[in-house]
TIVEX-696812 format. One record per residue (C-alpha): residue in one letter; x, y, z. Coordinates in pm, 1 decimal. Layout:
! TIVEX-696812
  tido         u         v         w
     a         X         Y         Z
...
! end
This chain:
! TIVEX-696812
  tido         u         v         w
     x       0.0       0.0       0.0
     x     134.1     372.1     -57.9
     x     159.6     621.4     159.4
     x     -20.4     892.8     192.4
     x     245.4    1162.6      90.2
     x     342.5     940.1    -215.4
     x     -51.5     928.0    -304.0
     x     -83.3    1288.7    -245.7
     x     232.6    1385.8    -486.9
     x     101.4    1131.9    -764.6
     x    -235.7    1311.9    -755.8
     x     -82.5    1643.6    -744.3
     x     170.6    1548.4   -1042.0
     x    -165.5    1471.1   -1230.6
     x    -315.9    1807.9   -1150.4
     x     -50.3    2025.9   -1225.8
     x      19.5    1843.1   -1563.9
     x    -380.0    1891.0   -1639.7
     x    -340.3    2298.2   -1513.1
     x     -33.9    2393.5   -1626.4
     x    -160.6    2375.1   -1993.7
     x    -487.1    2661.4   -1888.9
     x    -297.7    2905.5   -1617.5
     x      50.3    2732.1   -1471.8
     x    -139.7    2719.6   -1124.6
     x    -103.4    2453.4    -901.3
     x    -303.6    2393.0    -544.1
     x    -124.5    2291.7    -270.2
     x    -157.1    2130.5      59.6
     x     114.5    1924.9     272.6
     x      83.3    1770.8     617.1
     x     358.4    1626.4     783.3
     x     552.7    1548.5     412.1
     x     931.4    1462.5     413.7
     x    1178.5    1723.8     288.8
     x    1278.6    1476.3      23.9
     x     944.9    1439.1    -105.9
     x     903.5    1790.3    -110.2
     x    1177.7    1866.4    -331.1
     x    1058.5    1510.7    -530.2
     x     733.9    1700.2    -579.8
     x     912.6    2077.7    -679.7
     x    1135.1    1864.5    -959.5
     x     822.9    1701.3   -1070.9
     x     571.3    2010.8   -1092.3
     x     831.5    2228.4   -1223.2
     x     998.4    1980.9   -1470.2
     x    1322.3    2046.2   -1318.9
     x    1607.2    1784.2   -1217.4
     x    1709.4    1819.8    -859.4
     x    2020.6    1633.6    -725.0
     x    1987.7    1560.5    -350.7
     x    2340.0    1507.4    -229.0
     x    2266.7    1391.6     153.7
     x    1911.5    1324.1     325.3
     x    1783.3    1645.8     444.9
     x    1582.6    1539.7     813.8
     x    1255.5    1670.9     898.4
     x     894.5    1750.3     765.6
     x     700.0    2020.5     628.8
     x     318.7    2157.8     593.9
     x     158.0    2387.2     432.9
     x    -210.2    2499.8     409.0
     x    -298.5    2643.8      92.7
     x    -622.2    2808.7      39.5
     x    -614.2    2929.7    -345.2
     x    -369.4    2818.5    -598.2
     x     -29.8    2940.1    -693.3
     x     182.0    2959.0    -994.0
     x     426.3    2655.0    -970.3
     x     730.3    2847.8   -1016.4
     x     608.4    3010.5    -638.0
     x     666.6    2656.3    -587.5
     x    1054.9    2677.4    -584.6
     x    1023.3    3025.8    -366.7
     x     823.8    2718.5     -73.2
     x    1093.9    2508.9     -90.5
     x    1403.5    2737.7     -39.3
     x    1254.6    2896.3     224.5
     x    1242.1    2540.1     391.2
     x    1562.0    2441.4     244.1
     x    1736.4    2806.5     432.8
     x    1539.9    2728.4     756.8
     x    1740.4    2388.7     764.5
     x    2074.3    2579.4     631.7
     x    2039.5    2458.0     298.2
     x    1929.6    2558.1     -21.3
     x    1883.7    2549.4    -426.3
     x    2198.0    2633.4    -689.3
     x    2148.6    2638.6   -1075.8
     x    2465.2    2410.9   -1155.6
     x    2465.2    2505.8   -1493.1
     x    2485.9    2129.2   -1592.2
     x    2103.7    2119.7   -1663.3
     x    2007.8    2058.5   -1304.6
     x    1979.1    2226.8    -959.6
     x    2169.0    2104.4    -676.6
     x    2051.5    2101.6    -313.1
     x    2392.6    2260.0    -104.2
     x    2469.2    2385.7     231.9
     x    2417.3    2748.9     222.3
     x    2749.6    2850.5     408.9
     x    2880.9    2660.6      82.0
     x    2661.2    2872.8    -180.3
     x    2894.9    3168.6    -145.4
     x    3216.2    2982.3    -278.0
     x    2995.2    2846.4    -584.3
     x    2971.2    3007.8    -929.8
     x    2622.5    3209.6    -844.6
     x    2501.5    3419.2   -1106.4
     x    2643.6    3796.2   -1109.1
     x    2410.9    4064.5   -1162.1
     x    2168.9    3880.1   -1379.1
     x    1812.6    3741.8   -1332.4
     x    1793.8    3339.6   -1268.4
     x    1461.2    3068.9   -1271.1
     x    1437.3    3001.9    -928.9
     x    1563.2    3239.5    -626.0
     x    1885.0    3117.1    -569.1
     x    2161.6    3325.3    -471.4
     x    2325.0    3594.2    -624.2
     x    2640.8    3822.5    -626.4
     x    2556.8    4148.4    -697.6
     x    2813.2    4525.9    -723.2
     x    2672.1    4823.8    -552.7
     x    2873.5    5152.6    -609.7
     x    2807.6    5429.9    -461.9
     x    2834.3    5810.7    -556.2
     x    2857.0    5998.8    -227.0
     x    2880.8    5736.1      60.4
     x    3163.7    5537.2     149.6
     x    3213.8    5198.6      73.2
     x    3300.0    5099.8     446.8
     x    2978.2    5327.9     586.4
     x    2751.4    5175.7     353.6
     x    2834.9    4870.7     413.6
     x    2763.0    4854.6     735.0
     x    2403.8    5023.5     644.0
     x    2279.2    4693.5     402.3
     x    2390.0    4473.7     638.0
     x    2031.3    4528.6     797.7
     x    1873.1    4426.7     471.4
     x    2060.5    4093.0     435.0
     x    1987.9    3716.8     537.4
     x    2229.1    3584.5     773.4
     x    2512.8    3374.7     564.6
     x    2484.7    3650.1     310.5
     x    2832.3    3773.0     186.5
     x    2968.4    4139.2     200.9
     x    3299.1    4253.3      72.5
     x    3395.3    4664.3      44.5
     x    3612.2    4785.6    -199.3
     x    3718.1    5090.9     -80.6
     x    3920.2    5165.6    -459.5
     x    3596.2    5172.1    -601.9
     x    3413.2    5275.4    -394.0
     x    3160.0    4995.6    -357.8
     x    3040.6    4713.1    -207.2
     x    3000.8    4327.8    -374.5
     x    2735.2    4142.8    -175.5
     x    2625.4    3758.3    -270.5
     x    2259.6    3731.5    -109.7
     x    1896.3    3543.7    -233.3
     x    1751.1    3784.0    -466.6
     x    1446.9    3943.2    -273.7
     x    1706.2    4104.8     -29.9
     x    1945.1    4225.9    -308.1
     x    1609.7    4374.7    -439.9
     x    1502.4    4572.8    -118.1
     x    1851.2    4688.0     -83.5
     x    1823.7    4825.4    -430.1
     x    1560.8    5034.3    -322.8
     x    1688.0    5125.2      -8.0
     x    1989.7    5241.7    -153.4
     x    1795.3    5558.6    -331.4
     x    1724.0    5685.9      15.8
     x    2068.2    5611.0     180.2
     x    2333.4    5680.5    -120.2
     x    2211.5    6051.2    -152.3
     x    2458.6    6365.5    -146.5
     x    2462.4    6543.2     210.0
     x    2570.5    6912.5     165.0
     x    2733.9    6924.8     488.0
     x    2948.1    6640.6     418.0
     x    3005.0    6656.5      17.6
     x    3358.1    6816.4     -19.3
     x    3371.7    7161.3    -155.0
     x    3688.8    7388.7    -245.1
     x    3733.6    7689.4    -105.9
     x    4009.7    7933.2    -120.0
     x    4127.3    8130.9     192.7
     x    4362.3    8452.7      89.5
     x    4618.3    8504.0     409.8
     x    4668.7    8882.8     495.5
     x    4927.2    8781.1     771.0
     x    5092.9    8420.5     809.4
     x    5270.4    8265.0     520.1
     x    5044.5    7992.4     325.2
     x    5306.9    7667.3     345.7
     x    5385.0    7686.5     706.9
     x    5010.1    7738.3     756.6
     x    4946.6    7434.1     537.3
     x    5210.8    7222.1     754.8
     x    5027.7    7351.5    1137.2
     x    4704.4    7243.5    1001.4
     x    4750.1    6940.1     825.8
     x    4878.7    6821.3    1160.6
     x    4554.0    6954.4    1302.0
     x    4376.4    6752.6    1044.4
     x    4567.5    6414.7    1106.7
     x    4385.3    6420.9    1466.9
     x    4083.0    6482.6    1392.8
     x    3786.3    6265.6    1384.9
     x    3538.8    6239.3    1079.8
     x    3165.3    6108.8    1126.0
     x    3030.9    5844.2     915.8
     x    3091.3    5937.0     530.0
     x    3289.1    6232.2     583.2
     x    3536.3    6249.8     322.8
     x    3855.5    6370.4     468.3
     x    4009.9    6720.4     373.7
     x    4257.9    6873.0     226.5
     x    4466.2    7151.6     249.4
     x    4726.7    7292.5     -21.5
     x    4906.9    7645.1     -45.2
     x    4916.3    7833.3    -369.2
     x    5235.4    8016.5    -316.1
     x    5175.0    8326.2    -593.5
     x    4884.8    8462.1    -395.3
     x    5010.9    8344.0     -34.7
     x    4630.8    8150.2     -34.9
     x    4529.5    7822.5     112.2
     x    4317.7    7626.5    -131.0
     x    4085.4    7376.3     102.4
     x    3908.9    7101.0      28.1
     x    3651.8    7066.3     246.2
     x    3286.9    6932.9     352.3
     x    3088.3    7270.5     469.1
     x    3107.7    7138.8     822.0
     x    3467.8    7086.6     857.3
     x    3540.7    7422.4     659.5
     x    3334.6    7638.8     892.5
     x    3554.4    7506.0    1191.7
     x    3895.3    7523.6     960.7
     x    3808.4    7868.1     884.8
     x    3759.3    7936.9    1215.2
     x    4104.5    7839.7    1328.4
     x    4250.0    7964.1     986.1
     x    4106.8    8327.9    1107.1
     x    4323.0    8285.8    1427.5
     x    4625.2    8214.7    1290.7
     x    4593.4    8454.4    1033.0
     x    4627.7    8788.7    1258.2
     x    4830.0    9075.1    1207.0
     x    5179.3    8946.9    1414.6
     x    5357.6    9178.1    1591.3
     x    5737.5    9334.4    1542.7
     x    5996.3    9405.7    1706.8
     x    6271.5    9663.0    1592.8
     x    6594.7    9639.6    1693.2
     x    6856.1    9879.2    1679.2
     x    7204.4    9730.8    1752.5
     x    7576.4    9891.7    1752.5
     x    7855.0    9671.2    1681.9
     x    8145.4    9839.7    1881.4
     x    8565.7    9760.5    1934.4
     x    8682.5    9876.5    2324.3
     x    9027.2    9862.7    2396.9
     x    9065.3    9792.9    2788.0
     x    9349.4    9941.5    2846.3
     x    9223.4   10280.7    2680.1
     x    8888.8   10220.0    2881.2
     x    9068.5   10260.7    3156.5
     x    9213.0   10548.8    3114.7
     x    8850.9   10728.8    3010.5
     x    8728.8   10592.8    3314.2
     x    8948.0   10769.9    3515.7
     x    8901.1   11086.4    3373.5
     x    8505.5   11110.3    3321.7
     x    8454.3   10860.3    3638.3
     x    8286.0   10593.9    3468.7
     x    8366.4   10239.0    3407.5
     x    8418.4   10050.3    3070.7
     x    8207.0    9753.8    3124.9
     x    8305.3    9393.6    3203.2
     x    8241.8    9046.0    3107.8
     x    8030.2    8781.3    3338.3
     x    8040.7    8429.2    3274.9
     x    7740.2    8404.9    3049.1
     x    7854.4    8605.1    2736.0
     x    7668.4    8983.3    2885.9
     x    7860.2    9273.7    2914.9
     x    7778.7    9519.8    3133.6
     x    7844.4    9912.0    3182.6
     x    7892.2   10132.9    3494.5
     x    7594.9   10425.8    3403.5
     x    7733.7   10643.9    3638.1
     x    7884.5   10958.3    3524.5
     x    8070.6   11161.4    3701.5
     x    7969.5   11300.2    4102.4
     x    7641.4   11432.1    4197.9
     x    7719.1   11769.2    3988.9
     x    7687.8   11613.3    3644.9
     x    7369.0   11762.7    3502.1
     x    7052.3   11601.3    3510.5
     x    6936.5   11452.6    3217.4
     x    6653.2   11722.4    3068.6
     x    6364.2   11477.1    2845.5
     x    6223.4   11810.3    2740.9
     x    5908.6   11931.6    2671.2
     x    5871.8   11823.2    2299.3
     x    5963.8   11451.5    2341.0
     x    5676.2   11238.0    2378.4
     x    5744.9   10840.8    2421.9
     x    5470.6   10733.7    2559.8
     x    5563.3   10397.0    2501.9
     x    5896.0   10405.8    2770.9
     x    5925.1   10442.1    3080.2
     x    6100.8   10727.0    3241.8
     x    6373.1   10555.3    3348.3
     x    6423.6   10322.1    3052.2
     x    6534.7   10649.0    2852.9
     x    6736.5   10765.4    3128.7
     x    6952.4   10437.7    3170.3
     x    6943.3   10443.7    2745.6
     x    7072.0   10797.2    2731.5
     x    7309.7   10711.6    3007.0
     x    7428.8   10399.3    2800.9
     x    7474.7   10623.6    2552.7
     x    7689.2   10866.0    2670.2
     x    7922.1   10591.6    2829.9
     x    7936.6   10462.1    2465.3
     x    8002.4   10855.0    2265.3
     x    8276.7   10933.2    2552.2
     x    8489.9   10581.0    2482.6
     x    8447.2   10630.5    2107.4
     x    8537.2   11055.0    2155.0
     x    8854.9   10930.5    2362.7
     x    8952.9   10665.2    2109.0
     x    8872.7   10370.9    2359.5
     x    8573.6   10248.0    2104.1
     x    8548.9   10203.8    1768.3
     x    8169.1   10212.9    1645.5
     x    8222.9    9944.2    1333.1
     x    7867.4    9946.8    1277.6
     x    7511.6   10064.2    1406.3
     x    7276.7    9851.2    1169.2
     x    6870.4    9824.9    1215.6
     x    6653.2    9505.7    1146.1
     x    6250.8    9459.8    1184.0
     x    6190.5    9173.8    1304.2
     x    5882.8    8929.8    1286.6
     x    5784.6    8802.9    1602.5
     x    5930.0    8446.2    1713.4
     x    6119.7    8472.2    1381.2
     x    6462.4    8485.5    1363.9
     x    6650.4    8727.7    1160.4
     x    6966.1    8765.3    1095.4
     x    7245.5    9047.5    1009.1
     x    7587.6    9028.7     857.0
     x    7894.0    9208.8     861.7
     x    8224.2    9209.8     699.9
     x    8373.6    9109.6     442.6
     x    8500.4    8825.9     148.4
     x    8862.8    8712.0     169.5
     x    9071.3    8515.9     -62.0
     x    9243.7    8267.0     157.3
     x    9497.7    8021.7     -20.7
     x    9440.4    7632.9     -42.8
     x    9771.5    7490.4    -154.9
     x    9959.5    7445.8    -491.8
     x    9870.8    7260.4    -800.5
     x   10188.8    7143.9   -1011.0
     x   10032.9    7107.8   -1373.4
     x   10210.8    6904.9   -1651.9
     x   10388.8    7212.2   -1908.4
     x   10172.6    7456.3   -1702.3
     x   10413.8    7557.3   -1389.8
     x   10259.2    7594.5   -1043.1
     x    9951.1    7730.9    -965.0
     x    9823.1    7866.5    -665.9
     x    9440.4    7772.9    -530.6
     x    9270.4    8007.7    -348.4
     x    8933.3    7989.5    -153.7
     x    8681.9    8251.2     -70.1
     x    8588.1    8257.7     313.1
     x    8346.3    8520.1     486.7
     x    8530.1    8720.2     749.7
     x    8335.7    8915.2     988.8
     x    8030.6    8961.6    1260.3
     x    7703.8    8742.1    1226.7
     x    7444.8    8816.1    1413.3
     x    7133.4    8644.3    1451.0
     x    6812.3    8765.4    1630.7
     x    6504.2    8585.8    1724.1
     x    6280.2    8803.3    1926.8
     x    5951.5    8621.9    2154.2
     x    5722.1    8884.7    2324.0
     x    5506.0    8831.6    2659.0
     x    5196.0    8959.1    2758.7
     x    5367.8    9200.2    3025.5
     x    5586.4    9428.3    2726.8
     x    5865.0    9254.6    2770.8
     x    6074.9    9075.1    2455.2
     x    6305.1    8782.9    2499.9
     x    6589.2    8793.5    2286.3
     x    6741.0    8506.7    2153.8
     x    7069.8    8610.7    2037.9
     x    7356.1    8397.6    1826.7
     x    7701.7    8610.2    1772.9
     x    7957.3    8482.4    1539.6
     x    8278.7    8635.5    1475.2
     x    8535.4    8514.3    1226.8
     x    8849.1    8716.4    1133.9
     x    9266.5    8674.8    1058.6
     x    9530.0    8657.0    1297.8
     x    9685.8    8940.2    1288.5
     x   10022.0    8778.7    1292.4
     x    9937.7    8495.6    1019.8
     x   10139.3    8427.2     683.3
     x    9997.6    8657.3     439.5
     x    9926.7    8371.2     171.4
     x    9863.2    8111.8     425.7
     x    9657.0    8282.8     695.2
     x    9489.9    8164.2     959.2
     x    9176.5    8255.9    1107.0
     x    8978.2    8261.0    1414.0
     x    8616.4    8176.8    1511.5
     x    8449.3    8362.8    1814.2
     x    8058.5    8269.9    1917.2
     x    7802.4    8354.2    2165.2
     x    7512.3    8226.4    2193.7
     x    7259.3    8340.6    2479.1
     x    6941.2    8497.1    2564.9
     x    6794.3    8770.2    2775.5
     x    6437.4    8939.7    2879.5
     x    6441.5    9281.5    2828.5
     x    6160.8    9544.9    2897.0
     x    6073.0    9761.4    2565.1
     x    6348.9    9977.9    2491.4
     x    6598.8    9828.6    2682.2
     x    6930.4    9778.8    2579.6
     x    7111.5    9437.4    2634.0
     x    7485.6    9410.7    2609.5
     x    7657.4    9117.9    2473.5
     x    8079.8    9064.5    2516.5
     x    8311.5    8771.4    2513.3
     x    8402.5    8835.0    2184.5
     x    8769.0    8953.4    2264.8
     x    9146.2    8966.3    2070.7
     x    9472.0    9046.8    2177.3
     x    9657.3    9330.3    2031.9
     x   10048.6    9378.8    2074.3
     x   10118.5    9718.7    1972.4
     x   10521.1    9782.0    1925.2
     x   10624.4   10153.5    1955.7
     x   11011.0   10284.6    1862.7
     x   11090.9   10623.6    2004.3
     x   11463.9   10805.1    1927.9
     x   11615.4   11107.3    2029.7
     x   11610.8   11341.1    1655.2
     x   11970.1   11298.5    1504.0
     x   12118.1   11117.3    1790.3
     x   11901.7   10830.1    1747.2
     x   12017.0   10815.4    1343.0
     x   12379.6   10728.4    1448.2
     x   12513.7   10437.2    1369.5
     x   12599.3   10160.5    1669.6
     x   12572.0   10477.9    1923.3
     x   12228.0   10625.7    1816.2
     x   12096.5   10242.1    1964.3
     x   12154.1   10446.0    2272.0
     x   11919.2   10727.4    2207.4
     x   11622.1   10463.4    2119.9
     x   11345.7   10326.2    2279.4
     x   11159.3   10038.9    2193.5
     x   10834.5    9909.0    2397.5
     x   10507.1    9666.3    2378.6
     x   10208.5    9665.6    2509.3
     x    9955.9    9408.8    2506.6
     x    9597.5    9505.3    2518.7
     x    9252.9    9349.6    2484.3
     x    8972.8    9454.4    2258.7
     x    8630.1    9372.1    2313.2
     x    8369.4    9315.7    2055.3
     x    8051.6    9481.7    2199.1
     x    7727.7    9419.8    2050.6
     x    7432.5    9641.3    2206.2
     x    7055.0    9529.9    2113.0
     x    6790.4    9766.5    2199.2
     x    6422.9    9580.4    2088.8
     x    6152.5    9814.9    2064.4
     x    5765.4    9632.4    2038.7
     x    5590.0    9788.5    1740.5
     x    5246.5    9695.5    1763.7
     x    5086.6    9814.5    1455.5
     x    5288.9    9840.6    1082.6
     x    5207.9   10236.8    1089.6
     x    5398.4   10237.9    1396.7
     x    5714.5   10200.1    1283.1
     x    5749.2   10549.3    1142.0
     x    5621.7   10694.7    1440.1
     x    5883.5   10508.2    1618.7
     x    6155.1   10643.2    1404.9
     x    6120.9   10979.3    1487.7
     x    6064.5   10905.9    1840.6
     x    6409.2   10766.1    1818.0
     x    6575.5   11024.3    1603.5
     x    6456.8   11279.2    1871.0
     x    6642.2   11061.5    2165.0
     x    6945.4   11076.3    1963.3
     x    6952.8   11449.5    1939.8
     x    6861.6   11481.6    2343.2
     x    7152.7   11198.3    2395.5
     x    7419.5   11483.2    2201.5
     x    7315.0   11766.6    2387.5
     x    7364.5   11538.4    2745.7
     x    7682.6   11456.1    2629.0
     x    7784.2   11756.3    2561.1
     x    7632.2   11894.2    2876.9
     x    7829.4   11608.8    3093.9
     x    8163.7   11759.4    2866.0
     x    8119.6   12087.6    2931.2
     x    8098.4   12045.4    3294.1
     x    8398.0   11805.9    3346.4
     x    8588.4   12084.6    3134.3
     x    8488.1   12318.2    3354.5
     x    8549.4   12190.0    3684.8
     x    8886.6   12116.3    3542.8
     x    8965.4   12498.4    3477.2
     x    8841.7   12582.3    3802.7
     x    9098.8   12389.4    3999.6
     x    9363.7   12598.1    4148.1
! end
């Protein structure tokens, strides 16, 4: 006797045969039927071959209360097949095979192209303003659970092997979640700089950039200099640009300066020495960290008060800033007037706040580098060109209280004095050090010091011309003294550009009141002088 599910599929083989010729509708009902049958019965009503690898366990109903098109029929069984973890591939060998699904990825599914029965597919999604990596994350909601998702972040896309009615609802969901988002669509924007230079601007901020965090499709941005128009050039969603330009605007202000006035100056010690004595001041002295210093005093309590005058208006000094500058000044006019300083040089740089600049004096010598011995050609002497002289570099900071620290790098190089004239040799001198000064203030930087042997002959007139006796009549001495390289920086803070003229003739107007003190303080020692008895 047969069984009831083997009766039931016989008479249902009969009926579909008899309906699929009017409208390919079958009518359905299961109780209890084997999963083998089942699939017996798809091959059968569909006319497709089905190879069962392995006996699939368990039973399936289904109440059906109108009839359905048969190929429905295949849409029944995978969705019993996938509740079991397996389900229908198109082998391409004229039959379907029943597989493990986790296996159905690894198989040659169709790619982007409709099939007979739903059985899985790979399908490409690219995308034209989301990421790859953001949206795939998204469709994984959309997907059935040993579905297949691989980003390509090159293309920008994602490649997703899934049954069919999820690769459709993704389809449609991806109208709503690929669109453009103005606030996180890159735009380019370019920033002209009044202040800051473009590429160092470029190198702060792209360091800014490389910690920052971007939300879900945010294209990162980026940040290039145009150098011609000293403009930044950002690329940029609107978001991220409204907080760059932000922090562009900051860095972009108008930076202060800071003039300096410095005088490169020779004192002989010995010579210093002797002006002391006569105008009662002293000519300075070296401490252990490079500054030099000067005594400001001049003369007793009846040298003449230093007189600022009515018409002199530096409002940005202090009282008694000017008075120790003028006072440092006078020191300075009364070494050089007695021929204990020599003033090589009083240059002037503007300087950009924590920038260094630098200054240079002296000179180009030809210094020789040995002999070449040529074949026909004779010897010929090599010579190299070397820079002898001061260089001074400056690199002033300011603080919020007016006061500038000075970073300051000395470098002297010059020629013995008692060197081979084609061979000479050379010396280096350098100081480096630093200093907070108040606006206006003079620092004083030494170390920078030489020997000098002087050799004087003296003879008596006529005497001294005779032979082998006239050696009696003459006088020859030495004296050694030391001469200091003095370099003097005065900063002064110039807060706006149209300051600096202003400044100028603040500081031309010191210089005249600095003469008439000195020769004030001159005038007085002279006079005391005559009126000693």
């Amino acid at each position: 006797m047969k069984s009831p599910a083997k009766i039931f599929l016989l008479s249902l083989t009969l009926a579909t045969l008899l309906g699929a010729a009017a409208n390919e509708k079958v009518s359905l009902a299961i109780d209890g039927m084997g999963m083998t049958d089942l699939i017996k019965l798809v091959a059968a009503t569909t006319h497709k071959n089905i190879f069962i690898g392995e006996e699939i366990p368990g039973t399936v109903s289904y109440a059906g209360n109108k009839p359905i098109h048969k190929k429905d029929l295949f849409g029944i069984l995978q969705s019993t097949l996938d509740a079991r973890g397996y389900t229908l591939v198109d082998t391409g060998g004229g039959y379907l095979s029943v597989v493990k699904t986790v296996d159905a990825t690894q198989m040659n599914l169709p790619f982007m192209e409709k099939s007979d029965i739903p059985q899985m597919q790979t399908h490409i999604f690219t995308f034209h303003f989301s990421s790859a990596e953001n949206m795939g994350a998204k469709i994984k909601h959309f997907t059935s659970k040993n579905a297949k998702i691989t980003a390509s972040k090159d293309s920008n896309s994602v490649i997703l092997t899934d049954f069919p009615e999820n690769i459709a609802t993704i389809q449609k969901a991806m109208k709503l979640l690929d669109m453009k988002d103005e606030t996180l669509a890159n735009t380019t924007h370019v920033i002209p700089l009044k202040n800051a230079d473009a590429k160092s601007l470029v190198a702060t901020l792209n360091t800014i950039l490389g910690k920052m965090n971007l939300i879900p499709g945010q294209q990162p941005p980026s940040i290039a200099s145009d150098d011609s128009t000293n403009s930044l050039i950002v690329i940029a969603s609107d978001e991220l640009y409204n907080s760059l330009e932000a922090t562009i605007l900051s860095l972009d202000h108008d930076r202060q300066q800071v003039y300096v006035r410095a005088k490169i100056i020779e004192i002989s010690d010995n010579k210093s020495q002797e002006v002391g004595i006569k105008y009662g001041l002293s000519g300075g002295a070296v401490g252990s960290n490079g500054m030099f210093t000067f005594d400001s005093r001049l003369g007793d309590n009846s040298t003449p008060a230093i007189n600022l005058g009515d018409s002199l208006s530096l409002s940005m000094f202090s009282i008694p800033t000017i008075k120790a500058g003028i006072a440092l000044g006078a020191n300075i006019a009364l070494l050089n007037s007695n021929g204990a300083a020599d003033i090589l040089s009083e240059p002037s740089i503007l300087c950009i706040d924590n920038q260094e600049s630098s200054i240079y004096v002296g000179k180009t010598e030809s210094i020789s580098s040995g002999v070449t011995q040529g074949v026909g050609t004779g010897i010929t002497q090599n010579y190299i060109r070397q820079d002898i002289g001061l260089t001074l570099k400056i690199k002033p900071r300011l603080s919020n209280d007016n006061k500038v620290l000075l970073g300051v790098t000395a470098k002297l190089e010059d020629i013995e004095p008692n060197s081979i004239v084609d061979r000479p040799s050379t010396t280096k001198r350098e100081v480096l050090t630093s200093a907070i000064v108040n606006n206006g203030e003079s620092v004083i930087i030494g170390g920078l010091i030489r020997e000098k042997i002087d050799e004087t002959n003296t003879k008596v007139p006529f005497l001294g011309d005779i032979p082998i006796l006239g050696n009696l009549f003459k006088n020859k001495a030495s004296s050694r003294d030391k001469i200091n390289l003095v370099i003097i920086l005065t900063p002064y803070i110039i807060e706006k550009s149209g300051d600096l003229n202003t400044l100028r003739a603040q500081l031309t107007e010191l210089d005249a009141i600095q003469d008439r003190y000195i020769t004030n303080i001159t005038k007085n020692i002279e006079a005391k002088k005559d009126a000693k008895p």
